[in-house]
N, C-alpha and C positions, 0 to 999 in steps of 0.2 A: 504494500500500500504506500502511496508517496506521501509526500506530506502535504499535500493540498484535501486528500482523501483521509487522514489522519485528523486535519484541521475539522473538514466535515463531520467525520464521527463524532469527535469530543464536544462539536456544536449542538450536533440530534441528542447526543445522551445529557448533554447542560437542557436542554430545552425540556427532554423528558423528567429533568427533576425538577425543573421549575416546576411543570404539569403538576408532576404529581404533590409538591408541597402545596400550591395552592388548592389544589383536590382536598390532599387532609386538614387546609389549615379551615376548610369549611363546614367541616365535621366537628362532633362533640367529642372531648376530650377522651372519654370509654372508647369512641370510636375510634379515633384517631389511634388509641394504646394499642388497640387490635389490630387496626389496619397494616400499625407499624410491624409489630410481632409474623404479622402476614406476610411482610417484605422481607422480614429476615429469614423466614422459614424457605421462601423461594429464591434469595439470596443462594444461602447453602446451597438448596438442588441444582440451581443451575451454575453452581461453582465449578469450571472445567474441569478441575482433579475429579468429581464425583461420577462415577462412569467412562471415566477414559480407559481404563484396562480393560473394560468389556467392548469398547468399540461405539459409548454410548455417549452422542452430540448434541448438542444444543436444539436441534431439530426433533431428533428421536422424544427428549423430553420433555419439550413442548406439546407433541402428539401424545404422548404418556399421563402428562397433567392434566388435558383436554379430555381423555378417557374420563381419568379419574373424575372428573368433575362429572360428567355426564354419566356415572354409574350411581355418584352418591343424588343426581339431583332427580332418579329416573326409579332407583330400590332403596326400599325400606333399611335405614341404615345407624346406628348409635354411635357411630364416629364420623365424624366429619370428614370432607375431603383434604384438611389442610391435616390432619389426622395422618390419610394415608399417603401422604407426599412425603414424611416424616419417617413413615416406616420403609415408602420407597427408596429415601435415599440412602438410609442404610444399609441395604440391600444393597444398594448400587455403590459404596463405598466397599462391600468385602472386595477382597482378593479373588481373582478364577477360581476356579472349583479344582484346579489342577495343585494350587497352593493351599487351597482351605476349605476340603472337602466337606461335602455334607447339605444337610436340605434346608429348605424353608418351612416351617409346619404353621399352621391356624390351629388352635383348638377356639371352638364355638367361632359359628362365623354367620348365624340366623340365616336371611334372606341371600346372604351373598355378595353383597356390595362388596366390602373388604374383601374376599376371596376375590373377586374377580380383580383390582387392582392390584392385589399381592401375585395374582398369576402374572400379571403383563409385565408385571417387574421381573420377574423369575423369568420367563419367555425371555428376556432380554438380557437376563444372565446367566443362560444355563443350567439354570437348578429346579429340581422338582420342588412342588409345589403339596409337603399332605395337610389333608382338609379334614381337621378331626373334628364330630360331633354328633350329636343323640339324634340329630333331625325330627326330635321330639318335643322340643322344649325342654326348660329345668328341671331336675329330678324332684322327687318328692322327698325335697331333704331340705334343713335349716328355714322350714316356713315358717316357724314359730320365734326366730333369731331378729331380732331388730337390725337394720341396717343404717350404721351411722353414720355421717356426713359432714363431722364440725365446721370443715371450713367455710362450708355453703348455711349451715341450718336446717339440712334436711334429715328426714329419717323413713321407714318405710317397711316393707317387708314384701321380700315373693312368694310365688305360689308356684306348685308344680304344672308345668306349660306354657309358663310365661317363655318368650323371642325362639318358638318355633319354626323352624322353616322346611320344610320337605325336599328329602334330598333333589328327588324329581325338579322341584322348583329352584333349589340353590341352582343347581347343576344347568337349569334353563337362563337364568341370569348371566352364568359365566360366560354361556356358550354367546351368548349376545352382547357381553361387554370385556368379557377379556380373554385367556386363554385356556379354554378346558385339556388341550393334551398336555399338561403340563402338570394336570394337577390328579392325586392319588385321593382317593375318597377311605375314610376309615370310621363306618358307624357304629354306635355306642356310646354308653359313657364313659368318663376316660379312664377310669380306675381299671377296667378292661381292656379297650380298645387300644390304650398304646402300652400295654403290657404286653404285646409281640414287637413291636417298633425293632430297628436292628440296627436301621443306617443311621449316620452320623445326623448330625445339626449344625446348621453354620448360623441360624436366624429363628429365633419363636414371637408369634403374636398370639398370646392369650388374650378372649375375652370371656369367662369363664362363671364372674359372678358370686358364686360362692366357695367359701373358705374351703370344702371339704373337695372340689374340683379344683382349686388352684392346688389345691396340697398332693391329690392323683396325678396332676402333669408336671410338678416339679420332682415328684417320687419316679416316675417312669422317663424325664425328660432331660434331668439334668445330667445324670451319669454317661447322655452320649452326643452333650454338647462340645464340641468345639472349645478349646480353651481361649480367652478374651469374645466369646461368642455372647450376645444381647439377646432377653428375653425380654419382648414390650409386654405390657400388659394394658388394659383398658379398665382395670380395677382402679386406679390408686387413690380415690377420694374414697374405698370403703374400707374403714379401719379394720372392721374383720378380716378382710382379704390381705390388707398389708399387710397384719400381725403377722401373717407365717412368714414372710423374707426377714423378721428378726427373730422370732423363734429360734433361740440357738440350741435348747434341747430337743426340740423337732429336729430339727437338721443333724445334731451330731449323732440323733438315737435312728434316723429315717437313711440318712446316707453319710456320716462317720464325717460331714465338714462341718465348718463354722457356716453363721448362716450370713449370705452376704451383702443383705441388707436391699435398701427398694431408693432409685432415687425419683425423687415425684412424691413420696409420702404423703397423705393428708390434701394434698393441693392440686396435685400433678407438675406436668412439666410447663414452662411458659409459653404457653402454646394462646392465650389468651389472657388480659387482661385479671381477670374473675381468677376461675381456676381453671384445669382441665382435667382429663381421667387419665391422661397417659403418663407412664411413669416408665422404670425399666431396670431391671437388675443382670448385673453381668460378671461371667463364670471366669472368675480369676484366683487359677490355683496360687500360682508363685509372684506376690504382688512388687516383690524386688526385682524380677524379671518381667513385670508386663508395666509399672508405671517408673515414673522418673524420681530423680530426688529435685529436690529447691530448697535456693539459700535459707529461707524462713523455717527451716523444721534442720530438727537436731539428728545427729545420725551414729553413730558409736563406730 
């Protein structure tokens, strides 16, 4: 590019931030907080490094985003689309599958929205996609359990069959919004269903709801995660469900580690103004070998 074509760009992308400041400075300050949070979250995605080992450009993600949007604005869905941009592009940050083998898994995925954006992400990087859930709704477990909510003020409780979806129908949504060869179906609930499980994991998205099914796919899921490998979850504003990533005598009596904790607790991740449900915890056996040191902490 010369530099008169140089000159040009730097003038369109001045202009586009003008745009857009005067856009949010017309908004109400809530709005304006979200909107902004909204820029950074697709800042990240379309960060070059994000996707370039798999071959994956600024075009390809563009088409990716535009899915996404039109699957959460089209099926019944309890995550947002800036949700699954979030989980997309961590996906799109692992390694090939040739360096850091192993799958994508869903457990609980209702209607399919999510499933079908976590396939086109996978599509696009090679990795299987399993789709684990009762295609029944909620078990007939913890109806009687209060569901706490401090940082919002709410409270609640479910019922057995509550965010049923039939596989039939899950399955019909992907085929029409994202990619079904990709993806491996496993029904039941989970305390079963991935008690055969075999292959690796390089990526988990739970959204599972109660404490007694998060605690069956962390039992059958963690032992063949990938090490520095992320498990999102869509729980983390319910305290019952968090309690088990601190549970440390669950964890050392269930699978012999310490437990390693949820980050999102109580709030979620900044994903919004308010709060949000997505949090996420990540499987790191040797922490001197997977994080750095810094001047501010003492070291022996």
């Amino acid at each position: 590019m010369g530099t008169s074509g140089i000159a040009e760009a730097a003038s369109r992308l001045l202009f586009d931030l003008k745009s857009r400041v005067r856009q949010l400075a017309s908004l109400n300050a809530e709005t304006r907080a979200s909107k902004a949070l909204e820029d950074s979250i697709l800042f990240r995605f379309f960060a070059p490094a994000v996707g370039r080992e798999h071959g994956v450009g600024n075009q390809a993600k563009k088409e990716l985003l535009a899915k996404i949007q039109a699957v959460c604005s089209q099926v019944p869905t309890g995550t947002a689309w800036i949700y699954h941009l979030i989980l997309a592009t961590e996906i799109l940050k692992l390694p090939p599958v040739s360096q850091f083998p192993g799958d994508v898994i869903e457990c609980g995925c209702w209607k399919g929205a999510s499933t079908a954006s976590l396939s086109l992400v996978c599509s696009m990087v090679g990795r299987r996609l399993v789709v684990c859930d009762s295609f029944a709704g909620l078990p007939d477990q913890e109806t009687d359990l209060v569901r706490n909510y401090p940082h919002i003020g709410v409270y609640g409780y479910y019922k057995e069959g509550m965010y049923e979806g039939k596989l039939e129908e899950v399955q019909a949504n992907i085929k029409r919004f994202g990619d079904l060869s990709v993806c491996d179906f496993r029904v039941g609930f989970f305390g079963e269903s991935l008690a055969t499980l075999e292959r690796g994991i390089a990526f988990a998205f739970l959204d599972v709801d109660l404490t007694v099914s998060m605690q069956d796919c962390i039992r059958h899921l963690w032992p063949l995660m990938a090490e520095g490998a992320l498990i999102y979850t869509d729980d983390s504003c319910d305290m019952e469900v968090v309690r088990v990533w601190f549970d440390e005598a669950w964890w050392q009596g269930v699978l012999g580690t310490k437990a390693p904790g949820y980050v999102g607790s109580g709030c979620g991740l900044p994903v919004s103004p308010g709060f949000s449900s997505l949090g996420y915890a990540k499987k790191v056996t040797h922490i001197d070998k997977s994080y750095q040191r810094v001047s501010w902490l003492h070291y022996s």
